[in-house]
C-alpha positions as CSV (number, residue, x, y, z in Angstrom):
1,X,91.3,132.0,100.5
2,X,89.5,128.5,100.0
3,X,86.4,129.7,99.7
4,X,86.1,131.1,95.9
5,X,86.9,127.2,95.4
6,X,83.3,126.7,96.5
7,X,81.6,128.9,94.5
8,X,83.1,127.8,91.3
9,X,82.0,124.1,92.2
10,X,78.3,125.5,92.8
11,X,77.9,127.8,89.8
12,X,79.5,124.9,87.4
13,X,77.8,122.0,89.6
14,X,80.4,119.9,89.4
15,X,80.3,117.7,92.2
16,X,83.4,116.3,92.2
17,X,84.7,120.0,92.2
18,X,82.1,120.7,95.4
19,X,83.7,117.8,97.2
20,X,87.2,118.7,96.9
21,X,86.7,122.5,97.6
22,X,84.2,121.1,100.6
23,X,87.4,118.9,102.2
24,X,89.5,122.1,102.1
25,X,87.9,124.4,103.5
26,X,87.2,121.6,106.3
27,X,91.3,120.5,106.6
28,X,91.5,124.6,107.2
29,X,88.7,125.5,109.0
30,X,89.2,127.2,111.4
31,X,91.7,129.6,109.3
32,X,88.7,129.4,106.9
33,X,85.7,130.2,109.5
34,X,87.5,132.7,111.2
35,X,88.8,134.9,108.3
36,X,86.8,137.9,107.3
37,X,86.5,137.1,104.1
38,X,83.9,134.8,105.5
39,X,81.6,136.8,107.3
40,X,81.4,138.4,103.9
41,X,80.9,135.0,102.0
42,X,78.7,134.1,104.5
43,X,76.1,137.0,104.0
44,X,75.7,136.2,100.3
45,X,76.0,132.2,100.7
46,X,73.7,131.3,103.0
47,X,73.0,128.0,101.8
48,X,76.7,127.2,100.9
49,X,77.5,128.1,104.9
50,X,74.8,125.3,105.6
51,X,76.4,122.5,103.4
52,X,80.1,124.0,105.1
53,X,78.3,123.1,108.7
54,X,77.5,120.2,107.8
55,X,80.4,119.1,106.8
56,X,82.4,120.3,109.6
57,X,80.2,118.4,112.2
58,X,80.4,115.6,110.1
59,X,84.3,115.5,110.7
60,X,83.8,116.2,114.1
61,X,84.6,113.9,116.9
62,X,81.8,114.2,119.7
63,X,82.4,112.9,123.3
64,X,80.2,110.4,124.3
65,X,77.2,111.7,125.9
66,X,76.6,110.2,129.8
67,X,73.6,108.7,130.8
């Protein structure tokens, strides 16, 4: 899966590895999110499930909000 991508990039802090593995995991996320391979990932990468949030909300399209 995509994921062991982004736990290379954070144990050699390479950021331009962090970026790429960050845009794919978000071009497959919901293959990604949904996968049990990341409920495990997710209970030993706390913090990296933070920055994958982020990201994903980031690329999101929100409807506009009425008054």
């Amino acid at each position: 899966m995509h994921l062991w991508k982004i736990n290379v990039a954070e144990l050699s802090s390479s950021a331009a590895l962090m970026e790429r593995a960050m845009e794919t995991v978000v071009e497959h996320a919901e293959k990604v999110v949904f996968s049990p391979e990341y409920e495990e990932f997710a209970v030993r990468n706390a913090a990296l499930c933070v920055q994958i949030t982020r990201a994903l909300l980031a690329n999101k399209t929100f409807p506009a909000k009425t008054p």
